[in-house]
Structure formats: structure tokens, C-alpha cells
N, C-alpha and C positions, 0 to 999 in steps of 0.2 A: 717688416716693412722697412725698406732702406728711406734713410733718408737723401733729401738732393743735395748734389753737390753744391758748394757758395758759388754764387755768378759773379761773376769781374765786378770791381770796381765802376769799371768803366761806363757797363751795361745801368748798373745801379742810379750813375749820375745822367746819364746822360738826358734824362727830361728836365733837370733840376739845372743844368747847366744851359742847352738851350729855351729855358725860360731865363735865366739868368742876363741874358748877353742884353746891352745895354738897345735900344732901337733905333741908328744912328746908320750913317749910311757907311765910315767907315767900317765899323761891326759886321755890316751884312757881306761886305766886301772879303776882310777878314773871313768868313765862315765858307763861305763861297772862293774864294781865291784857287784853293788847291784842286779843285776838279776844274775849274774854269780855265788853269795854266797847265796843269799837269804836276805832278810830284815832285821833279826836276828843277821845272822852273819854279815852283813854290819856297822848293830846298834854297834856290839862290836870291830869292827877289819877295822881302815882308811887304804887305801897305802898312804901314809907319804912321800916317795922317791926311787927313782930309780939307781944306780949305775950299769952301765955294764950287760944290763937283767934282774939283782935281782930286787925286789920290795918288800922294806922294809914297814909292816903295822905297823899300833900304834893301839897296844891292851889293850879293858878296864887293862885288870886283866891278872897275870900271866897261871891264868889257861886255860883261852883264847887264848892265844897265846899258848901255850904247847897244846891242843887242836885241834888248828889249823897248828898247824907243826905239826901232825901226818897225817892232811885231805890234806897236801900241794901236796902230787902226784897227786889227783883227783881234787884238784882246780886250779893247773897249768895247769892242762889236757883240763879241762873244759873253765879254761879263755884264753887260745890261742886259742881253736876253737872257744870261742866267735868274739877274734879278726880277726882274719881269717889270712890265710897266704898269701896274698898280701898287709895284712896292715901295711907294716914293719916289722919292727926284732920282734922274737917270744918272750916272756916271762920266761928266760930260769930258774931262781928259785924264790919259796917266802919267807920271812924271817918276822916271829911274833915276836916283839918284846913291852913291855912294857913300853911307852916311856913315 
């Protein structure tokens, strides 16, 4: 009888980590960001912080961030329906900033 190969790490944690994450609106932003923006835009633009709805990111580059506060009506749009609206207070602005 073989035995099975070790499963990833990754596979291992991953219920233990999404139990883990704190229940905060930027967290769920955080968790959700990179399918909500795409890969690309994930790679260049962190949410940083949360204040009163806004969600402050940390962008590579100025132009990044100016970039992305012109896309922030359709990514606001986009990342509250990800969140859905039972999952707490909505996402009310984004703010790019080069930090």
C-alpha cells in the first residue's frame, strides 16, 4: 500500500488562516482586493488602512495611484458587490495614495 504524498503547506492552513483574519472591514477588503482589482493591479496598489469606510491603498508609484483614483467609481462599485451587503458597512470611498 503506498502511502500519500505530504499536501502543501498551504492547503494544510488555509482553514486555520481564514478563521484567523481579524473581522474588520479592512481585512475583508484585504482578502478580496486581488480578484476584485486583478493581479496587476493588486501587485501595484496594498489597502494600507481604513478610516470611517474610506480605504486608504499604498501605491508603487504616483502614477498608480492617480490612475487608480480615476478607476475608483468602478472599483468601489465592484468591491462592495464582492462584499455583499450583509457583510457589514459597505465601502463608502477609495483613496490612492503613495505611501
Amino acid at each position: 500500500m503506498r502511502r500519500p504524498a505530504p499536501r502543501p503547506i498551504a492547503a494544510a492552513l488555509e482553514g486555520y488562516t481564514r478563521e484567523a483574519a481579524p473581522a474588520t472591514l479592512l481585512a475583508r477588503v484585504q482578502a478580496s482586493w486581488p480578484e476584485v482589482a486583478g493581479e496587476a493591479i493588486a501587485a501595484e496598489a496594498t489597502p494600507a488602512s481604513e478610516r470611517a469606510g474610506t480605504i486608504t491603498f499604498s501605491c508603487s508609484s504616483g502614477v498608480w495611484a492617480n490612475e487608480l483614483d480615476l478607476l475608483s467609481p468602478d472599483l468601489l462599485q465592484r468591491l462592495n458587490a464582492t462584499l455583499g451587503e450583509g457583510a457589514g458597512e459597505p465601502v463608502s470611498a477609495l483613496r490612492f495614495r503613495v505611501l
